[in-house]
Each structure stands twice: as C-alpha cells, then as structure tokens.
C-alpha positions in Angstrom: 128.6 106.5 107.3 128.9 109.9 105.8 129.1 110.5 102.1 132.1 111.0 100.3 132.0 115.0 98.6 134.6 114.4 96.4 133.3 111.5 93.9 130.8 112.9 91.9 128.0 111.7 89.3 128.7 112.6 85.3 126.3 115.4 84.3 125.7 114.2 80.6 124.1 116.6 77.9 121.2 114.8 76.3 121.6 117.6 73.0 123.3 115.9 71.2 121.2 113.0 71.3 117.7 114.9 70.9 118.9 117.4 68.4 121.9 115.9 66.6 124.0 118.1 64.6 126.3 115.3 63.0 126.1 111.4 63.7 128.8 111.1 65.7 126.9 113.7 68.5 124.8 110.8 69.4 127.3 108.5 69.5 128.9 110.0 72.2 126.2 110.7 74.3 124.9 107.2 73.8 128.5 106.4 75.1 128.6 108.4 77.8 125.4 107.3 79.5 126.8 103.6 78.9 129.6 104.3 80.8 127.9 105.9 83.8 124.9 103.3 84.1 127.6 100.9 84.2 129.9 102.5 86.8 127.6 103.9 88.7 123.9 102.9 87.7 123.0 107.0 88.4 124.2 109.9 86.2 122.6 113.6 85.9 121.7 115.3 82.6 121.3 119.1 81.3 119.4 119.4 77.4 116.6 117.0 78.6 113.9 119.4 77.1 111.9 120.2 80.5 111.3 124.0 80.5 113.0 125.5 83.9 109.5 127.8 83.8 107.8 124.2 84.4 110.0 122.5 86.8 109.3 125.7 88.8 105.7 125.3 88.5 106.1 122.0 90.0 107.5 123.1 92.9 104.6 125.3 93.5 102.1 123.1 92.5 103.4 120.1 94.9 103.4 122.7 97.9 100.1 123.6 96.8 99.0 119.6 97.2 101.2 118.9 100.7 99.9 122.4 102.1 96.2 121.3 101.9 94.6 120.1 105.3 95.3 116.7 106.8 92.2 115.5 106.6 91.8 116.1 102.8 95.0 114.9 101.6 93.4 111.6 103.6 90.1 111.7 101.9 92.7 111.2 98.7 94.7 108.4 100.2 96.1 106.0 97.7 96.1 103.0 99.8 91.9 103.7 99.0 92.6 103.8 94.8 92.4 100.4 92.6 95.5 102.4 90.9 97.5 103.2 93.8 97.0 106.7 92.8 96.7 110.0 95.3 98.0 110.8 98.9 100.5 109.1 101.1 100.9 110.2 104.6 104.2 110.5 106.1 105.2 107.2 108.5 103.3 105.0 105.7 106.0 104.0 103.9 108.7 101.6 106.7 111.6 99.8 105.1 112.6 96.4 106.7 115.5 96.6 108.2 114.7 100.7 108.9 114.6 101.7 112.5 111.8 104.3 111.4 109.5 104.8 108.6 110.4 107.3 106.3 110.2 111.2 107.1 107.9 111.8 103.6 104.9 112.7 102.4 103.5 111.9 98.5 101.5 112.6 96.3 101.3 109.5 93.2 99.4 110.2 89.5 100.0 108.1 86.5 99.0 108.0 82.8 95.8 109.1 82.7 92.7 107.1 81.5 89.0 106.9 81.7 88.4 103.2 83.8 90.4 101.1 85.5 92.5 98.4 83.4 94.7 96.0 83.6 94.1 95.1 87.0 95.1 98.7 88.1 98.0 99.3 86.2 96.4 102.0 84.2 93.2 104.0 85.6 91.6 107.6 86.0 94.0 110.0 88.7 93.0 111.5 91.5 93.1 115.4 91.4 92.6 117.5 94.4 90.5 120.5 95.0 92.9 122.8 93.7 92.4 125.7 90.5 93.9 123.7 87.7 96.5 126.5 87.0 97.3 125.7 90.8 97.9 122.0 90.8 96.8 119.6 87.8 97.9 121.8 84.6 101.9 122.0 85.6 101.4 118.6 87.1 100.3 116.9 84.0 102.6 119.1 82.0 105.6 117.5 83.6 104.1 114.2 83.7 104.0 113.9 79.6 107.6 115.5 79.6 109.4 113.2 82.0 107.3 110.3 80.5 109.2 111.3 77.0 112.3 111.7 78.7 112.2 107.9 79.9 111.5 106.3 76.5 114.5 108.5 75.5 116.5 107.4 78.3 115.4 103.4 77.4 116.1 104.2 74.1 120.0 105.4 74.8 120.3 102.5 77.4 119.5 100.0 74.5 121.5 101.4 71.8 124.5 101.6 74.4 124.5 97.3 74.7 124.2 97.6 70.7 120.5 96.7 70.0 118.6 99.0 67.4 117.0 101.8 68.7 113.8 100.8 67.1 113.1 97.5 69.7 111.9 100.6 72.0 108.9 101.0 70.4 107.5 97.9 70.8 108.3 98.0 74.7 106.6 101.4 74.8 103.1 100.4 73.2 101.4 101.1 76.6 104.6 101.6 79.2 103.6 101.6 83.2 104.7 105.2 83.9 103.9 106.2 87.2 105.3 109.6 89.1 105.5 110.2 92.8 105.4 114.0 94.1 107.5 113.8 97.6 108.2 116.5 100.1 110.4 116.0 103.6 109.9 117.6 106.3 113.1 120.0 108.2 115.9 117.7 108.8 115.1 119.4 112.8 112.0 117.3 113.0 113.6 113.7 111.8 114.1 111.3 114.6 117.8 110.0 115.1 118.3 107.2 113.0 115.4 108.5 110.0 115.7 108.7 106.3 113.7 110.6 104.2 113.9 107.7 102.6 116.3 104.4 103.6 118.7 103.0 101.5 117.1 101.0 98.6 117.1 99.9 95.1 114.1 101.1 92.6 113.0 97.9 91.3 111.8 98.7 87.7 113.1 100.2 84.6 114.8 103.9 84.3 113.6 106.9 87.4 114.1 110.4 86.3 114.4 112.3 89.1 113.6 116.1 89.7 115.2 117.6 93.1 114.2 120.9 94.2 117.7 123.1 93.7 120.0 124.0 96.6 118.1 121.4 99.1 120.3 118.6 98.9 119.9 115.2 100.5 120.0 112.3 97.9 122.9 110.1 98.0 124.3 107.0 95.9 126.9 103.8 97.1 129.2 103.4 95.2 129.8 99.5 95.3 133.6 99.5 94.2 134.8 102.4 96.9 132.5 101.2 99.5 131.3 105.1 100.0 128.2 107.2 99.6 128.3 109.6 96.7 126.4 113.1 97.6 124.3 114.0 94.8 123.7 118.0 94.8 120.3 119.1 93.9 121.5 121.4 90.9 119.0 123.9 89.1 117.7 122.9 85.3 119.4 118.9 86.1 117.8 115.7 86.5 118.7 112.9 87.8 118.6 109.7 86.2 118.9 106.2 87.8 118.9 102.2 86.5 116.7 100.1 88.6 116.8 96.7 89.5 114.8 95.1 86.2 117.6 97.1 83.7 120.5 95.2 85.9 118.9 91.9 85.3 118.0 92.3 81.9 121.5 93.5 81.0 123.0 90.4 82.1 124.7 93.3 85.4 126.1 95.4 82.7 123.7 98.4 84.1 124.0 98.5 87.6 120.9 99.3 90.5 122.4 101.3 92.9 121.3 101.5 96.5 120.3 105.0 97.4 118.8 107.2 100.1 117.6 110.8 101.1 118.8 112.7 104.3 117.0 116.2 104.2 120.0 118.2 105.0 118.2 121.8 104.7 116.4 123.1 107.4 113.4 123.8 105.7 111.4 121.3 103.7 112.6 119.4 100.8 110.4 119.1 97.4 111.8 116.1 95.0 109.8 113.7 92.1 110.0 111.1 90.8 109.0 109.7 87.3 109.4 105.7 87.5 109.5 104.5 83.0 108.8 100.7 83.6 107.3 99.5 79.7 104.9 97.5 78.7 103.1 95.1 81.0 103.5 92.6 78.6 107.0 93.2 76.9 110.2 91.3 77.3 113.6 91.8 77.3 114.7 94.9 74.9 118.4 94.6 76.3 119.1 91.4 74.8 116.4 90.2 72.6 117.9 86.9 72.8 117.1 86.6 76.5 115.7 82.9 77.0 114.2 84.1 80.0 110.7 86.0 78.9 109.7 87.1 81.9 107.5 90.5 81.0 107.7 93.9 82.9 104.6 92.9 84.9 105.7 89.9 86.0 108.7 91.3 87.0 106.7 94.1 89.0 104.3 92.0 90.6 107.1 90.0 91.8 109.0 92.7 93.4 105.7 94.5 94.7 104.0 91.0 96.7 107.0 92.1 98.9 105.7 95.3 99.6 102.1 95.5 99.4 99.0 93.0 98.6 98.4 92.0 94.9 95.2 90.7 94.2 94.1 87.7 91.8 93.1 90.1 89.4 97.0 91.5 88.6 99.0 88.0 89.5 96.0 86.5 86.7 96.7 89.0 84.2 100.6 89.0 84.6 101.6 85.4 85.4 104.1 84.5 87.1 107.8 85.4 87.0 110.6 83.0 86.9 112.9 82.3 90.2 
C-alpha cells in the first residue's frame, strides 16, 4: 500500500515552550502537541534547541562509524555488550511477520557510566577507533541534547492530560535513555518485499527522531483513514513519536503508531534515534492515580523477552509486570 502525500504531520514550534514570552505561549504549544499525540501519536518540531552545526556533525560522524571495515564494526558488536551497546550488522534485526530482515545497519550508545548497573540498563559505551572530533565529541554532543529534548517532550505530554509539570522530575531521577545511529543502504540494493525497517510500534516512552534532510523514507498509519502518512525528512526538524508505554499509561489518549522506513533515495540514508523511557523504577506520571504500578522496567522487560533473552539478573531487579 503506498502512502498517502497529501495528509501531513503538524510541525509544532517548541519556542514558546522553552523560552516563553507570555503564559499563554506555552499553553498553546502544550495544546498543540496534545492534539497531535492524540490524533496521530507522531508530530515534527522546529525551536527544539539542537544546533543545525551539530545535527550536521552527526551526519558525518555516523558515516565516519558505518564506513569503518566489517570486521571492526564486528569486533564492536552489541549482541557481545552486558549494555546492548555498539554495532549492529545489517540482516540482525528480522521482524515476525517480515518476509526479510531489515536493510540497516546501527550503531547503539546510551548514558554514559563507569560499570555496569542495573543489570545493564546503565553501563560504560563502546567508542570506536575514530579521532574524537571524528566520531565521539558530536556524538555525545547530541546524545545530552536529544536526552533534554525527551524530558521536555514528557514534560509537555504530562501537562497536556493536566498533571503538574513537576511529576517529571521524579520520573527522570535516572531515565533509560538509549540512542540508535542507523544508516540504509540504496533503495537499488533492498530485496523486493524489504523495509529498512517493518512496520512496528516503539514500545517505550517518547523517540525523538533525527532524519538526514532530503532522503525521505519514514512513514506513519494513520488508524482512522486506513493510509500511510509520508513523513519528509526536513532540514533543522525532528521527529517526535509516542510509544507503546505512553498509550497505556494514558488510558489510549496518546496513541503508538505503527511506522516503517522505505529508503526511497538512491544513495544511503543516515537517521537516529533517541528512545526517553524514565526511570527503571518509576510509575505512571500520566495519571498518578493509576492503580496499576507497573514501573518503566517492568514494562520494558516485558516487551523486550519478546525480542531478545533477559537474564535473571534484569527480570530480578525489575519484577514482573502485570498481564
């Protein structure tokens, strides 16, 4: 099914929320991001306070990464890390229900810390061999920006269902933040029937997503028209997205989209992603009330025993989530 090119995503102007010239300036931007996470679950923002000089770093620093030699990126292969941190070859990552894996390749880092904790959830990253101007400066630059640009974004989402902004701070004493460098190959070298990446939901709290300008390829459904939304990959704009723990946690005021990638340039295609979960331990900032407690890392564990192998260690430290 093609995508509908007409239906397009709100571009929303953070300003007036980060730098307020009268009360009512973030009232309406709190209102506008209401209505799109409830409409569509995805909306795109200008004003989000990421330099363009650094988002174009990143684009040279995650070619810098992908360009290294095969058998180094797989000396740095995150299925080998406690943390899940470092390289993932393309054809790693296979969807069920996906004919094909996905046509990607990435690169994962997270907050940064001296020893592994919390039964991986926070660790040391890995860093390749690169001049730190060349890879790990700009990396980690846009890592701490995009990581404030989340608790910003959480903050908004829980002003918008009338809570006090200040419930965000104890759900960001020590959030799960981690970010995921991706590049696609040509759309010429996909196999018939490939994604870049197959329709999904994300399946924790808010993604801020960075696309590399004029190489589109990301696409929303819209659940009410039945249609795919294209998403253009516009300079200086993010893209923001709802994942599957905001839906629940709003009682389905917020919605989780299902969303895929179809490199549709010819050359290859740089996107990433910064994935704002919380605290392992917190609850329910949406609606405090929420007799369900279930925490962000039971939540996570739950979602990721479909998907990989959790040790003792993480479901121990967690708990378990409710049906």
């Amino acid at each position: 099914m093609s995508a509908n090119t007409e239906l397009e995503l709100p571009i929303i102007d953070l300003n007036g929320y980060i730098n307020p010239t009268k009360p009512e300036d973030k009232d309406a931007v709190i209102a506008e991001v209401r209505d799109a996470a409830c409409r569509y679950g995805f909306f795109q923002i200008r004003g989000h306070g990421v330099p363009l000089s650094l988002q174009r770093e990143l684009l040279r620093c995650m070619d810098n990464v992908f360009d290294l030699p095969t058998e180094e990126k797989l000396s740095m292969s995150f299925l080998q890390n406690p943390c899940r941190r470092g390289y993932e070859a393309q054809g790693m990552s296979h969807r069920e229900g996906d004919p094909l894996p996905d046509a990607k390749e990435c690169f994962f880092i997270g907050q940064e810390d001296a020893v592994v904790e919390q039964a991986g959830f926070f660790g040391p990253n890995v860093w390749p061999n690169l001049p730190d101007n060349d890879f790990r400066n700009h990396v980690w630059s846009h890592y701490q920006k995009t990581h404030d640009l989340g608790k910003t974004i959480w903050t908004i989402l829980i002003e918008g269902l009338g809570q006090p902004a200040a419930l965000v701070n104890e759900f960001a004493k020590r959030p799960v933040v981690p970010m995921k460098m991706i590049r696609y190959p040509p759309h010429s070298t996909a196999h018939l029937g490939q994604f870049g990446i197959g329709a999904h939901t994300d399946f924790g709290g808010v993604t801020i997503l960075f696309q590399q300008p004029g190489k589109d390829g990301l696409e929303v459904w819209h659940e009410a028209k039945q249609e795919w939304i294209e998403v253009p990959a516009l300079e200086d704009v993010y893209v923001i997205n709802c994942g599957d723990m905001i839906q629940r946690w709003s009682g389905g005021a917020y919605k989780s989209a299902r969303h895929r990638v179809i490199n549709k340039v010819d050359g290859q295609r740089l996107s990433c992603a910064t994935f704002w979960h919380g605290d392992v331990h917190a609850t329910n900032p949406l609606r405090p009330d929420d007799p369900n407690k279930d925490t962000v890392g039971q939540l996570l564990v739950k979602r990721f025993r479909t998907q990989y192998s959790i040790d003792k260690e993480m479901i121990a430290l967690v708990g378990a989530a409710s049906a």
